[in-house]
C-alpha positions in Angstrom: -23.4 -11.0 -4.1 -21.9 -10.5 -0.2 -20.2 -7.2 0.4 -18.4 -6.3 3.8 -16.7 -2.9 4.5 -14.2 -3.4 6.9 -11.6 -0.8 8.0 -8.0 -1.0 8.1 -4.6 0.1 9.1 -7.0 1.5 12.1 -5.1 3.0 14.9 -8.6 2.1 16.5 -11.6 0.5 15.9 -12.8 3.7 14.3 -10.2 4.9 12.4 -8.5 3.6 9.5 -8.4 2.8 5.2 -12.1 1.8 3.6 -11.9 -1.6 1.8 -15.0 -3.4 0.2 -14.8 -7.0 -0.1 -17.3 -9.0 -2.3 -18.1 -12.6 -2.6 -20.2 -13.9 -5.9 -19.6 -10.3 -7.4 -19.6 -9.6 -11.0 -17.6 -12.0 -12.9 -15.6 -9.6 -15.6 -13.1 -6.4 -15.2 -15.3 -4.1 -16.7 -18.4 -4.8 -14.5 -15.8 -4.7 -11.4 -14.0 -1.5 -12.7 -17.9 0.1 -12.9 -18.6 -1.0 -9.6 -15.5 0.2 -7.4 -16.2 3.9 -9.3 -19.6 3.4 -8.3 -18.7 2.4 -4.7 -16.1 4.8 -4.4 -14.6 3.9 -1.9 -10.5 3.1 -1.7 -10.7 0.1 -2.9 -12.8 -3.0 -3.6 -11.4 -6.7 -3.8 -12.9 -8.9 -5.7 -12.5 -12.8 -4.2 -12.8 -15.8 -6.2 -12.6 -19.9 -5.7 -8.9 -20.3 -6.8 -6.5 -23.4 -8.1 -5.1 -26.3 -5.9 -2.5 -24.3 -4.5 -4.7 -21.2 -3.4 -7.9 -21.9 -1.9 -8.7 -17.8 -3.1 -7.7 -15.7 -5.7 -7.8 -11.9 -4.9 -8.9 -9.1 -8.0 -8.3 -5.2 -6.7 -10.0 -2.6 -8.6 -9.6 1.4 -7.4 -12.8 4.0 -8.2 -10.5 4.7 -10.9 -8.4 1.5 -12.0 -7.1 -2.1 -11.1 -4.4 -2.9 -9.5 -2.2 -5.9 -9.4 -2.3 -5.9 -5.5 -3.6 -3.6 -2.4 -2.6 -4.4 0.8 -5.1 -2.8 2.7 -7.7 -4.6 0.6 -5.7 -8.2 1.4 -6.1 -7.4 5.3 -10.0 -6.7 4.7 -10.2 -10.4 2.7 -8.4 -11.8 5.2 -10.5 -10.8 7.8 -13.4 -11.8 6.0 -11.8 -15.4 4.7 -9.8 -16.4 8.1 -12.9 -15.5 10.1 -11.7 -16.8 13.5 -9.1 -19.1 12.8 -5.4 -17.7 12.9 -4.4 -19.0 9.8 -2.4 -19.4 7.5 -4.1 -19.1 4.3 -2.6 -18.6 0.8 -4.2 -16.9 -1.7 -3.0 -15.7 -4.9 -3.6 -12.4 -6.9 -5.7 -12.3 -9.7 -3.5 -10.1 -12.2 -0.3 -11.8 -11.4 -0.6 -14.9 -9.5 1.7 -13.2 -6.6 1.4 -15.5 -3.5 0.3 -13.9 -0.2 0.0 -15.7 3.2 -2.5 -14.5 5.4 -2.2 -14.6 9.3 -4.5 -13.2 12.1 -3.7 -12.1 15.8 -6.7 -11.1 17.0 -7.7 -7.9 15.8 -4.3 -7.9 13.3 -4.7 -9.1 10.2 -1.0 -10.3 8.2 -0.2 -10.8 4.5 3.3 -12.5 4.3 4.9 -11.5 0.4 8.5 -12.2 -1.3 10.5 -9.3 -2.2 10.3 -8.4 -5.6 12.6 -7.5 -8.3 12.7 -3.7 -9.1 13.2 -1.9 -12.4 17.0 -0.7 -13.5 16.9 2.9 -12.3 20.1 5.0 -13.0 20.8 8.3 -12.4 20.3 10.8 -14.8 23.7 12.2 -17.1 25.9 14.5 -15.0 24.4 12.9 -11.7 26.2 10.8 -9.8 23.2 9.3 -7.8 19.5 9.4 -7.7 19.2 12.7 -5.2 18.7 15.6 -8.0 16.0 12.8 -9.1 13.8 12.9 -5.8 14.3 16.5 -5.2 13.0 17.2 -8.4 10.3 14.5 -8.5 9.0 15.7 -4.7 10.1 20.0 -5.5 7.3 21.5 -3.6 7.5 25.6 -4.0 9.0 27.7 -1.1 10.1 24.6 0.5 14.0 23.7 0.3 13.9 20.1 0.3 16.8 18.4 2.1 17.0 14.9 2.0 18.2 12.5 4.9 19.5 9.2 3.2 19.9 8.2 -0.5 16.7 7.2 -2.0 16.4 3.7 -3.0 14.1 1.5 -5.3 12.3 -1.5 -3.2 9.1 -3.8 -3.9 7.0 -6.9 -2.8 4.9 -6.3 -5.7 4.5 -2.8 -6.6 8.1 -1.0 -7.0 7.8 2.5 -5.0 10.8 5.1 -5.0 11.7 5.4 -1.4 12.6 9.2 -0.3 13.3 10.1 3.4 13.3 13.5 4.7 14.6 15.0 7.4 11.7 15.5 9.9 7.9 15.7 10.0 7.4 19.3 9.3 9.3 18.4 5.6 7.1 15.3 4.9 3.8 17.3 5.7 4.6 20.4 3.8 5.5 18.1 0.5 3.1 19.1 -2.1 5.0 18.0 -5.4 3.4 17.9 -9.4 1.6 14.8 -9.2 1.6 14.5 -12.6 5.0 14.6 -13.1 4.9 12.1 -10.6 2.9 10.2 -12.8 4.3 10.3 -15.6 7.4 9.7 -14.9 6.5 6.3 -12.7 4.6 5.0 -15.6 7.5 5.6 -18.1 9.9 3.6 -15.2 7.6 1.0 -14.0 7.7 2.3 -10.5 4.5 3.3 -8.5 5.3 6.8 -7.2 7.3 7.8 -4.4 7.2 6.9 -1.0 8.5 9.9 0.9 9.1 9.2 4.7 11.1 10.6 8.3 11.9 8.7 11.2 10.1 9.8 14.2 11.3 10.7 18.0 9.3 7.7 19.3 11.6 5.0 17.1 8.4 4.5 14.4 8.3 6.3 11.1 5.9 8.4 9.3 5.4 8.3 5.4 3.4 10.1 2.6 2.7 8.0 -0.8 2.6 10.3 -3.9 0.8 8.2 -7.3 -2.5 9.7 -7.9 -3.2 12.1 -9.8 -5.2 13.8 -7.4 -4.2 15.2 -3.8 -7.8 14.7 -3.0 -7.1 10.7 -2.6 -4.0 10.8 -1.3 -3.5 7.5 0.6 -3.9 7.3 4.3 -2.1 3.6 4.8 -0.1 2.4 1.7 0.6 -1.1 2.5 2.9 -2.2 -0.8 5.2 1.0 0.7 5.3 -0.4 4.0 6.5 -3.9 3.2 9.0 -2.0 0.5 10.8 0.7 3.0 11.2 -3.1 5.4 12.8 -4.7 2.3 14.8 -1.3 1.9 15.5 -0.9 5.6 15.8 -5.0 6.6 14.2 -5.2 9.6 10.5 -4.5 11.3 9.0 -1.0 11.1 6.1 0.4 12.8 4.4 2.8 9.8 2.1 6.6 10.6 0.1 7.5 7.6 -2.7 9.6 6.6 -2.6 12.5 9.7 -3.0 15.2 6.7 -5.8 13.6 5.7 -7.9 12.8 8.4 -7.3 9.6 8.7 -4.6 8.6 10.8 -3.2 5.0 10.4 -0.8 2.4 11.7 1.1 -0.2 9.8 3.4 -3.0 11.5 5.9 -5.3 9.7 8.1 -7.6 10.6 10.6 -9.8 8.5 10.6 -13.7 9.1 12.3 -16.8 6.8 13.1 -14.5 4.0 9.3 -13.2 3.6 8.2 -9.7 5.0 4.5 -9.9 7.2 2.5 -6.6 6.4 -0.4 -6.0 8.9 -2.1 -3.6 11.1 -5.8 -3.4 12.7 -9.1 -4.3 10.7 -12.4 -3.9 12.0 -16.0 -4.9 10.3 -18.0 -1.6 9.4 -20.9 -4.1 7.9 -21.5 -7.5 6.3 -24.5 -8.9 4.1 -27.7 -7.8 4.7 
């Protein structure tokens, strides 16, 4: 078995999201599932000889669960499978068999994905649009949440509630029930909420809310990145994960109908 930690999302070489990747790991979910807890680190992916139209199929397991894709976890494969070359290289996810292209520019790592479909989400009786949903969803006491834009649903392959607010200080000071949070994105078939603000440089800055526990809050959340380009149509350049000690940056862009996710990755270790 070959493990490499790489970093990603990295605003340097330094910073960035944790990703293991292993080669020849253990062959079933439950041996995986027992290794990422025991790793626990963000998250592990799992890379496997794939069919004639993948070289590599791609199996993302969190301390806590699998996932049907990670994006930060893609950019530490591809660093790992593309060695040098620039690409492209298609792999294909183990859970659902979603297609990812893989690029690199130097020290950028890309995953090109297909907007998704997103579940039916209407507003609640008496509402007229999904606002009193967000507030309530992302209610934070003492803070009077004010919201800049109509929240919208968007996905290239895990559905995310996106929710801007109307500066920084707003998106920091969020501290919502994540288990209301929870709860209600597992009854809708939507992975949290992405709450967001644009920035005075042009970029923007998000926070995602889905786990359970603030502890792990996510300092790059790729799948949101690629959704609030889908939502917004055109490229984005991403802050995350300042409240957490771990600032990151994520860049997209949107070519031929397919959004490119990517940002910096940089090898912690390989095999001994």
């Amino acid at each position: 078995m070959d493990i490499y930690e790489l970093k990603c999302f990295g605003i340097d070489n330094a910073g960035g999201n944790a990703a293991l990747v292993i080669m020849d790991g253990p062959p079933t979910a439950d041996e995986r599932q027992a290794f990422a807890q025991s790793a626990n680190k963000s998250a592990c992916v799992f890379i496997d000889r794939g069919s004639a139209d993948a070289a590599w199929t791609l199996d993302y397991f969190y301390p806590h669960m699998r996932s049907p894709l990670c994006l930060h976890a893609t950019l530490a494969a591809g660093q790992v499978l593309l060695a040098d070359s620039a690409g492209p290289l298609t792999v294909r996810t183990a859970w659902r068999g979603q297609a990812l292209t893989l690029t690199r520019d130097g020290a950028h790592v890309f995953a090109a994905l297909a907007p998704q479909a997103v579940p039916a989400l209407a507003p609640a009786p008496g509402e007229s649009s999904l606002e009193p949903l967000a507030q309530r969803l992302l209610a934070t006491p003492g803070l009077a949440l004010e919201l800049a834009s109509a929240p919208a649903l968007a996905s290239v392959g895990s559905p995310k509630l996106l929710v801007e607010v109307v500066d920084r200080a707003t998106l920091h000071a969020l501290a919502p029930d994540l288990a209301a949070i929870h709860a209600w994105g597992k009854a809708h078939g939507i992975s949290g909420v992405y709450a967001w603000c644009r920035r005075p440089d042009g970029a923007l800055e998000g926070r995602n809310f889905n786990h359970l526990d603030p502890a792990i809050e996510d300092s790059a959340t790729g799948v949101a990145a690629g959704a609030l380009t889908r939502h917004l149509g055109h490229a984005i350049r991403l802050y995350q994960g300042a409240n957490v000690g771990q600032p990151c940056l994520l860049h997209t862009s949107v070519a031929a109908g397919t959004i490119l996710v990517g940002g910096r990755t940089s090898l912690v270790h390989g095999p001994a």
